[in-house]
C-alpha positions as CSV (number, residue, x, y, z in Angstrom):
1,X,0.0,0.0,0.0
2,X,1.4,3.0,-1.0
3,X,1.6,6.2,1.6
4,X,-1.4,8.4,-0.2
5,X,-3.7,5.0,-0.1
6,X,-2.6,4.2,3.4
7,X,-3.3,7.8,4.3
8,X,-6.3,7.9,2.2
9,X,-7.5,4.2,4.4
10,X,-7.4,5.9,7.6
11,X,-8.4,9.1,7.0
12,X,-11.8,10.3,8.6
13,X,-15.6,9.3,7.1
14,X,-17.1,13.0,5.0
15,X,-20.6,13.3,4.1
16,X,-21.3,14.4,0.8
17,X,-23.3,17.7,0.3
18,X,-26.5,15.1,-0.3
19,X,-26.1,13.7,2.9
20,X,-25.3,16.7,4.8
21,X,-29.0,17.7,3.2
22,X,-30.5,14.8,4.2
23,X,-29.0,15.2,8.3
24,X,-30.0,18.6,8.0
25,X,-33.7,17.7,6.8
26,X,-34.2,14.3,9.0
27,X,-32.6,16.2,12.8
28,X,-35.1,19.3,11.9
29,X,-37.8,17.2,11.8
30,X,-36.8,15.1,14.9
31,X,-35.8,18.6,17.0
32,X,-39.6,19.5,16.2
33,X,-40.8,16.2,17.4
34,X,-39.3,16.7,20.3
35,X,-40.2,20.3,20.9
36,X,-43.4,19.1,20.8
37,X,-43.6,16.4,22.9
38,X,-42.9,19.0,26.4
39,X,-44.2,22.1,24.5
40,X,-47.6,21.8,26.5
41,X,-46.3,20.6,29.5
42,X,-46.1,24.5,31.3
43,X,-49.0,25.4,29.2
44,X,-51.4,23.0,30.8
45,X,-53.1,25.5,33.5
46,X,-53.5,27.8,30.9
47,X,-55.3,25.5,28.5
48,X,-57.4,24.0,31.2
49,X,-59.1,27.6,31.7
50,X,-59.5,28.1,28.3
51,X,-61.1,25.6,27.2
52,X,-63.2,24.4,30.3
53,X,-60.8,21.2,31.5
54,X,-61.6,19.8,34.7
55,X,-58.2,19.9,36.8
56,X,-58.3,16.1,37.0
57,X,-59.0,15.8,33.3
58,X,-56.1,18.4,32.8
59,X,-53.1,15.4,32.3
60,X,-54.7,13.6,29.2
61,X,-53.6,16.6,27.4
62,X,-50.4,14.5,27.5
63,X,-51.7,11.2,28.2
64,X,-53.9,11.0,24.7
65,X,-50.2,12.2,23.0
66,X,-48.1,9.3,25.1
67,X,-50.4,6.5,24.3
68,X,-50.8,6.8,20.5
69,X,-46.8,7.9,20.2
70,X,-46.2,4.7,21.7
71,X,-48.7,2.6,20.7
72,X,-48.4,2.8,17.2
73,X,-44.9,3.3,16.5
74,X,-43.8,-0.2,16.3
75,X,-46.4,-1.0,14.1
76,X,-45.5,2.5,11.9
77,X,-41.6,1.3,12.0
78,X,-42.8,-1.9,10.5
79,X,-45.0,-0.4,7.8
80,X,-42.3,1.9,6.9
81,X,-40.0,-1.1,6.0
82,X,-42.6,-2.8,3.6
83,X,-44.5,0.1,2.1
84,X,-41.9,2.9,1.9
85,X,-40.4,5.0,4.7
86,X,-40.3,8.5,2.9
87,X,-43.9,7.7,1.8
88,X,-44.8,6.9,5.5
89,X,-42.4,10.0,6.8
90,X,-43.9,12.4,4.5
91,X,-47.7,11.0,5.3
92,X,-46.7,11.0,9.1
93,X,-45.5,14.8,8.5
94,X,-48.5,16.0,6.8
95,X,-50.4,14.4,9.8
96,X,-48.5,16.6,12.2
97,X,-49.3,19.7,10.2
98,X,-53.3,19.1,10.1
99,X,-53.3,17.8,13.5
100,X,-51.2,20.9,14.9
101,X,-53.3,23.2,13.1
102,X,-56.6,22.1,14.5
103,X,-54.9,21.7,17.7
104,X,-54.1,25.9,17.8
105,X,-58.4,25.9,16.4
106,X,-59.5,24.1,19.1
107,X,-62.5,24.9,20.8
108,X,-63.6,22.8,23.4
109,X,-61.4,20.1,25.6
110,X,-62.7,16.9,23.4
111,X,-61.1,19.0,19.5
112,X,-58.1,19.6,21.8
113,X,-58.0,15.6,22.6
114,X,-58.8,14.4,19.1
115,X,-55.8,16.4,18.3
116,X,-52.9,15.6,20.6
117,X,-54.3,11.7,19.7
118,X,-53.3,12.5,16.2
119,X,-49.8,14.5,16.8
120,X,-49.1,11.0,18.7
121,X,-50.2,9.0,15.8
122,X,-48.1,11.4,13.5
123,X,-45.0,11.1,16.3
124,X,-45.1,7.5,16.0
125,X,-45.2,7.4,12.3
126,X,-42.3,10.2,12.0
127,X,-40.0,8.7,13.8
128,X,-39.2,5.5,13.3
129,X,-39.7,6.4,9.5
130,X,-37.1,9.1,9.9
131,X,-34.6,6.9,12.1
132,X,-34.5,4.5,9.9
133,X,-34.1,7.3,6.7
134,X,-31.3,7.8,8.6
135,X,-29.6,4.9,9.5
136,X,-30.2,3.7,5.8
137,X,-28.5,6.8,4.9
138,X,-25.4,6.4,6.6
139,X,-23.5,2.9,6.4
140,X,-22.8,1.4,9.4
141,X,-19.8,3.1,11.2
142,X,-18.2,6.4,12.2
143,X,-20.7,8.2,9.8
144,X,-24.0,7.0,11.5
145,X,-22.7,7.3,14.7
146,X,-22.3,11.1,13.9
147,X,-25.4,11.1,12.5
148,X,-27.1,9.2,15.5
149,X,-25.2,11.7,18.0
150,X,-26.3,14.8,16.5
151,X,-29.9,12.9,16.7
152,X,-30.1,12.3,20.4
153,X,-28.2,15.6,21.1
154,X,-31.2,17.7,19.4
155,X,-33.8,15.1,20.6
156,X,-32.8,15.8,24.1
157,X,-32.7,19.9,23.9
158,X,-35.8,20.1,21.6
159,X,-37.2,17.8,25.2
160,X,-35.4,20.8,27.0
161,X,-36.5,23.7,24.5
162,X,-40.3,22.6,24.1
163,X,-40.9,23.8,28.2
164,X,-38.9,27.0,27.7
165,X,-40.5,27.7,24.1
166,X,-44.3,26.8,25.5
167,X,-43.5,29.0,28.5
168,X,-42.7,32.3,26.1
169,X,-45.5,31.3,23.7
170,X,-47.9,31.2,26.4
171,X,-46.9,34.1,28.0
172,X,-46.2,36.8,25.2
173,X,-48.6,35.5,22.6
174,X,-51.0,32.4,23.6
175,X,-50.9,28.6,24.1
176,X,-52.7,28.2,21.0
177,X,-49.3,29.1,19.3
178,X,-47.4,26.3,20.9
179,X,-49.7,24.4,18.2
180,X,-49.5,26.6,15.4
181,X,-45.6,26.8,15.5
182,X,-45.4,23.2,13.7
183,X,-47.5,24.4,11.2
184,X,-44.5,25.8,9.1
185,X,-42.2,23.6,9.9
186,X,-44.0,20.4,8.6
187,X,-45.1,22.3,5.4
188,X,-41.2,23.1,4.5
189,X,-40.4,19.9,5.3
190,X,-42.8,18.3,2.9
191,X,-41.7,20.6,0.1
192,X,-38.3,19.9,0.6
193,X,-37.8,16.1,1.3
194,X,-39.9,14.7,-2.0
195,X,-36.1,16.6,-3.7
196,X,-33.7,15.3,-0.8
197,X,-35.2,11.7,0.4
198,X,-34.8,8.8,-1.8
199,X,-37.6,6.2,-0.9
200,X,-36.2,3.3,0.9
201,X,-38.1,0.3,1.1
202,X,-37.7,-3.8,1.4
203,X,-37.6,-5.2,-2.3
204,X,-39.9,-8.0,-0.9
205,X,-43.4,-7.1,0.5
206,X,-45.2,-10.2,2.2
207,X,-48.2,-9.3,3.9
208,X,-48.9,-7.8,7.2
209,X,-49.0,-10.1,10.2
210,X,-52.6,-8.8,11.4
211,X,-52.5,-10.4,14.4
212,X,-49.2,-9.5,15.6
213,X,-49.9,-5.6,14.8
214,X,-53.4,-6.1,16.9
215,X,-51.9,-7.6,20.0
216,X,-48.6,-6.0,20.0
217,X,-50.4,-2.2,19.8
218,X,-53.1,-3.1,22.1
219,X,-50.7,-4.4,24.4
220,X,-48.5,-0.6,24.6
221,X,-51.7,0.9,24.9
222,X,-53.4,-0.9,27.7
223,X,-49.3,-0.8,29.2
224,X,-49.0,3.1,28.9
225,X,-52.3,3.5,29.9
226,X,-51.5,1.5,33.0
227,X,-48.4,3.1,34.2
228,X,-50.0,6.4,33.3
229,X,-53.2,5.4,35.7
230,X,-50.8,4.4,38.1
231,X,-48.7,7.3,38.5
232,X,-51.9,9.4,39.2
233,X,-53.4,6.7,41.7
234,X,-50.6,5.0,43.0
235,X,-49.9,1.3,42.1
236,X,-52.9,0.1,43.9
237,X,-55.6,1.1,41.6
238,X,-57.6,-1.6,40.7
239,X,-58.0,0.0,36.8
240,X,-54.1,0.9,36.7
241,X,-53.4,-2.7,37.6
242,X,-55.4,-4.0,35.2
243,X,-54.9,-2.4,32.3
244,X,-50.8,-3.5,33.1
245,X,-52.3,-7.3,33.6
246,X,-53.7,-6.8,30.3
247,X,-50.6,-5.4,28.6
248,X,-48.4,-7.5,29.5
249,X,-50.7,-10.5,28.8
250,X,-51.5,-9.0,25.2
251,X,-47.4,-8.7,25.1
252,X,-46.5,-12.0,25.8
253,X,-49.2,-13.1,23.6
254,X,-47.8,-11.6,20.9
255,X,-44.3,-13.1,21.6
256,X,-46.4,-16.5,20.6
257,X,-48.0,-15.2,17.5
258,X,-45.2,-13.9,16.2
259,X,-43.1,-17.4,17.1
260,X,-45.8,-19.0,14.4
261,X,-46.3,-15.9,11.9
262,X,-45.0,-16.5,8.5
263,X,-44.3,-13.1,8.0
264,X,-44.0,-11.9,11.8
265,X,-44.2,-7.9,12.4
266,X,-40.9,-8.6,14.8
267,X,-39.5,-11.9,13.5
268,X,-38.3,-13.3,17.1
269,X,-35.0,-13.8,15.8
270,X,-34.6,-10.4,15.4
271,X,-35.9,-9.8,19.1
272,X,-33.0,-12.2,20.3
273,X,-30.3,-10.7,19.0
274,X,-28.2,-9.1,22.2
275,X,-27.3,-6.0,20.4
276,X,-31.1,-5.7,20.1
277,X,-32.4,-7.3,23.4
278,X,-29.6,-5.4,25.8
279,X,-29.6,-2.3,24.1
280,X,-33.3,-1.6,23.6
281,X,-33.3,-2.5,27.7
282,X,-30.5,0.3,28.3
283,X,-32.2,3.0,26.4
284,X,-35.6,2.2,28.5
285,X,-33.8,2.7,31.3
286,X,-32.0,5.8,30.1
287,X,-34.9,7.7,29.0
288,X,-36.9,6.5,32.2
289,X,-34.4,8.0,34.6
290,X,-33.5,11.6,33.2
291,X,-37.1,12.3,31.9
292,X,-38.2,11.2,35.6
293,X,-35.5,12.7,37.5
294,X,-36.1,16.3,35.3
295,X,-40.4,15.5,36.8
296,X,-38.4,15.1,40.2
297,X,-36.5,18.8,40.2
298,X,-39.9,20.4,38.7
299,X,-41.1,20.0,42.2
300,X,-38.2,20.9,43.8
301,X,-38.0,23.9,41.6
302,X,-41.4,24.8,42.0
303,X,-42.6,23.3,45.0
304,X,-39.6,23.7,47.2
305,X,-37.5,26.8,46.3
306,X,-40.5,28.8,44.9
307,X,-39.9,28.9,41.4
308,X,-42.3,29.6,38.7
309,X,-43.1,28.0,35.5
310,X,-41.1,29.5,33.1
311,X,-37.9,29.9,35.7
312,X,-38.1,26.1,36.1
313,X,-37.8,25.7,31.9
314,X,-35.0,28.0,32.1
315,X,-32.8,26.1,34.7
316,X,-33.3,23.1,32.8
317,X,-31.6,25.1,30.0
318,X,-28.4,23.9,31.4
319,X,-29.4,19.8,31.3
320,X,-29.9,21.0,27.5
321,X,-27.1,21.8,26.9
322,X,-25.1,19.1,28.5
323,X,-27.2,17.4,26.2
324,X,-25.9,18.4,23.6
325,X,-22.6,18.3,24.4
326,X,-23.0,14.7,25.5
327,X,-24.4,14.0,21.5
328,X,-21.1,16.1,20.2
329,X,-18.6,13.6,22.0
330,X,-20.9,10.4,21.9
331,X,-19.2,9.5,18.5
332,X,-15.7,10.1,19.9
333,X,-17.0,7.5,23.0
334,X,-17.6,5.1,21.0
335,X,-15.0,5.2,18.6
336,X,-13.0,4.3,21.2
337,X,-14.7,2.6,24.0
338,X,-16.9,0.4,21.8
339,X,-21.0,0.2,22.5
340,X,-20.0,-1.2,25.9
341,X,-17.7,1.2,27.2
342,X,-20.0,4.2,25.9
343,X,-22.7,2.5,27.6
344,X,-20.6,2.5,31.1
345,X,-19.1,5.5,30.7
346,X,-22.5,7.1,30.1
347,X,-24.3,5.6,32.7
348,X,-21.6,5.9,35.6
349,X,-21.3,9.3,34.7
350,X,-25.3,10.0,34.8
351,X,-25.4,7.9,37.9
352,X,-22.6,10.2,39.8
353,X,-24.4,13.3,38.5
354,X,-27.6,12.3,40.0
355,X,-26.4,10.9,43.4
356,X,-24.9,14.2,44.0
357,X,-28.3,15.6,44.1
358,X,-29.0,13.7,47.2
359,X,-27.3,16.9,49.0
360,X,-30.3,19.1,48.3
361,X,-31.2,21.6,50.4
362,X,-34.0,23.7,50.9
363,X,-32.4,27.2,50.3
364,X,-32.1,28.8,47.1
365,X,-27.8,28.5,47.4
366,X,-28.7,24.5,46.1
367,X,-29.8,26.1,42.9
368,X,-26.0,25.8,41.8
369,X,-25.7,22.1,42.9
370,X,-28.5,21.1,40.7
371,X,-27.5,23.2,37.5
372,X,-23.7,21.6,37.8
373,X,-25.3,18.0,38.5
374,X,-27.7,18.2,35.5
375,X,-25.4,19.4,33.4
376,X,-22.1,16.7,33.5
377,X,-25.7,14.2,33.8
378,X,-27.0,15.5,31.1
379,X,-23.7,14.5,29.0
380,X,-23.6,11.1,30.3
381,X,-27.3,10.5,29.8
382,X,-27.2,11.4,26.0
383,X,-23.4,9.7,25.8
384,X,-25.6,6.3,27.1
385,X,-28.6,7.2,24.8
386,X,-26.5,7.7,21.5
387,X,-24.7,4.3,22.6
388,X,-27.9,2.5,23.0
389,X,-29.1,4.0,19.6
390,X,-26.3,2.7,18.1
391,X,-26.1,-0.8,19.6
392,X,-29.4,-1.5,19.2
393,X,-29.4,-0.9,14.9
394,X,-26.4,-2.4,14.7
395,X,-25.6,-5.7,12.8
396,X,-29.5,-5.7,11.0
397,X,-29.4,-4.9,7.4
398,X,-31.0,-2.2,5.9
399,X,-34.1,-4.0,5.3
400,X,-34.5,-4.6,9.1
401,X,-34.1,-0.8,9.9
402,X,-37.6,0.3,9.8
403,X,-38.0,-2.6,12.4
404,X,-34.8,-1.6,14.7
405,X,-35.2,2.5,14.8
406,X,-39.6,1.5,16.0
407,X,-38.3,-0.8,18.1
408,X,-35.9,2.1,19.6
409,X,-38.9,4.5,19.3
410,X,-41.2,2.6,21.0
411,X,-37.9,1.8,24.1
412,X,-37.7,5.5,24.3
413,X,-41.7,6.0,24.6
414,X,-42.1,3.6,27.1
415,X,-39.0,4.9,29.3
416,X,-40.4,8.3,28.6
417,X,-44.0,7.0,29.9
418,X,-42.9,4.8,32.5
419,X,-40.2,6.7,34.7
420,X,-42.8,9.2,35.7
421,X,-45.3,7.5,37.4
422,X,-42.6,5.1,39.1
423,X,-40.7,7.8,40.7
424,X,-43.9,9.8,41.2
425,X,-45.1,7.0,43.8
426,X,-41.8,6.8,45.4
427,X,-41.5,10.2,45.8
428,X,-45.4,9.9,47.1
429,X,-44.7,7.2,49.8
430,X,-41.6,8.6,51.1
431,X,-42.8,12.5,51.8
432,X,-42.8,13.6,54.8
433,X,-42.2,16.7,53.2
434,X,-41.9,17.2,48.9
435,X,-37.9,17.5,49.8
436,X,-37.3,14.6,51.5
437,X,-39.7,12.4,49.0
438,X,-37.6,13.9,45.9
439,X,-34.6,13.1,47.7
440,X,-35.2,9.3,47.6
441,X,-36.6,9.3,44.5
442,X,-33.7,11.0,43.2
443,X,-31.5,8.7,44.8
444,X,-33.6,5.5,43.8
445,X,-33.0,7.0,40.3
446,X,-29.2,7.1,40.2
447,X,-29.6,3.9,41.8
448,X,-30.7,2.8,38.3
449,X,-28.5,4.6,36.2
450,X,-25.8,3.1,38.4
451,X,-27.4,-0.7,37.6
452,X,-27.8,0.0,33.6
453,X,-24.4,1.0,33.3
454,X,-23.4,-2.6,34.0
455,X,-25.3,-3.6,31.0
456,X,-23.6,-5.5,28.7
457,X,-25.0,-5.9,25.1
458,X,-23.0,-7.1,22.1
459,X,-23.1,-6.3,18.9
């Protein structure tokens, strides 16, 4: 090998100016995902005297989103593979705009409903289409894992921008316009990706496996619905505890039809694969502890140091951007520390972060404490989330992608729905005061980051 070919064999991955086009379109369309997934969250008072909710009614504004974004997405990922995932991204996209739209026009709480059911539906047809747009995009290797970085590091501050963004919406202008806003967005992205995306499909198409798509949604839905009941109830509610009986009954039903399927929806081989099985388990456990821990500093924010709405989006400006930062270096983690190591690393790193915030105080000097901790957390969080992103798409061929990036999506929508409620009822049964009950919680919570980072998945 001569010196220019050795030199040439090791020097670093580029992306070409159509692939630069394509990260550009795909993360803009995930960053407003994202956005819009916690864009209600400081809104909700607000909307609930507008529009005539009942206090107690108030949390379906996000619970209608949750259970269709991860109820359906599996299903979407799978559609995307055999029908065509720019056809099912650009359908999904068009779905967000309508929905949005008559979500900012809505006039009474059951509109307002219909609509946050369909921005779901569209969230769980957009992503696992666009992940896997992606990760078809970008071969296997240092250029994905950029592109997967820069994913999770605008996933994780769109989660971060959405509550600062519906906080100045809501106060300068309205809450309506914390709908509007993606009305825009998803018309220039429909213009532009028919001239960017190439449609990426399997070559094959055998026909959908009804029954696995039936039990398998089903199964999320009456699962999300569970751990949603649960977190407002408690874990003794007969309807909360059913509906989990039932979703995990429909689930391991599923496992069964999909063992005898010809043409499974999640062919079981592909289910056992350790990249697959360990991976998808770290990212659960990833999203459930820093979504849940950033619900366990809201009331400490609010409820313990006095601050308001839009104060509390702002201090968890910082956790954005260690979340970013954390998506910058993932690539550089992994390229050399492996899946594994990035995994540990990540995860040790969150863990520390979060123990720290043990230490809590009740006077406002704690404020610094918690902006430090979330920050170096918030790098380690995203480090493990990029790592798990990777790992879990890994070693599948491009025909399988639609398949890996909704089974991710729907990890990350369960982790995002289940953390919540979980902490929420240890933080419940532990309060002698809301200090003391988000100190165990938050210590219960690095207690888990600390347990994941010991997960070992291969590729």
């Amino acid at each position: 090998m001569t010196v220019l070919a050795e030199r040439a064999a090791h020097a670093p991955a580029r992306m070409t100016a159509r692939q630069k086009l394509i990260l550009v379109l795909l993360l803009g369309s995930q960053f407003m995902l994202a956005v819009d997934f916690s864009i209600l969250n400081v809104a909700l008072p607000v909307i609930g005297s507008g529009l005539g909710f009942a206090l107690a009614d108030l949390q379906w504004v996000a619970t209608a989103f949750a259970l269709a974004a991860a109820g359906f997405t599996l299903l979407a990922g799978r559609v995307a593979d055999l029908f065509g995932r720019r056809r099912l991204f650009l359908a999904g996209m068009a779905l967000l705009g309508i929905s949005s739209l008559a979500g900012g026009l809505a006039t009474s709480p059951g509109m307002l409903l219909i609509a946050r059911v369909a921005q779901g539906l569209a969230t769980a047809i957009v992503t696992p289409a666009g992940l896997s747009l992606l990760t078809t995009s970008f071969r296997e290797g240092p250029l994905r894992e950029r592109a997967l970085g820069l994913n999770g590091a605008l996933m994780s501050a769109g989660f971060t921008s959405g509550a600062i963004l519906g906080g100045l919406l809501t106060e300068l202008l309205s809450w309506r316009w914390a709908f509007f806003i993606n009305v825009p967005v998803a018309l220039a992205v429909l213009l532009a990706a028919p001239a960017v995306l190439a449609e990426s499909r399997n070559d094959a198409r055998p026909k959908m496996d009804v029954p696995g798509a039936i039990t398998v949604t089903l199964g999320l839905l009456a699962l999300v619905f569970g751990l949603t009941r649960a977190g407002e109830h408690g874990f003794a509610d007969l309807l909360g505890l059913g509906a989990l009986a039932a979703g995990l009954a429909l689930l391991v039903a599923f496992w069964f039809v999909e063992r005898r399927a010809a043409h499974p929806l999640v062919p079981v081989g592909v289910l056992a694969r350790p990249s697959v099985k360990w991976g998808n388990l770290a990212g659960l456990l990833a999203f459930a502890t820093e979504t849940s821990l950033v619900f366990l500093l809201t009331l400490y924010l609010q409820k313990v140091l006095g601050y308001s709405a839009l104060a509390t989006g702002l201090a968890f400006g910082v956790l954005g951007i260690g979340t970013v930062l954390g998506g910058v270096i993932a690539p550089r983690v992994l390229s050399r520390l492996g899946n594994r190591g990035a995994l540990l690393a990540g995860f040790a790193v969150q863990a520390g972060a979060t123990a720290s915030l043990g230490l809590l105080g009740a006077s406002q000097g704690w404020i610094w404490l918690l902006l430090a901790a979330t920050f170096i957390g918030g790098v380690g969080n995203m480090v493990a989330i990029v790592g798990f992103m990777v790992t879990a798409t890994s070693g599948l061929p491009d025909s399988e992608q639609g398949l890996a990036t909704g089974l991710a999506t729907m990890t990350q929508q369960v982790g995002i729905t289940m953390g919540i409620p979980v902490m929420s009822a240890i933080a419940t049964a532990a309060m002698g005061t809301v200090l003391q009950g988000v100190i165990v919680a938050v210590l219960v919570n690095a207690a888990l980051a600390l347990a994941a980072a010991f997960i070992r998945p291969t590729r």
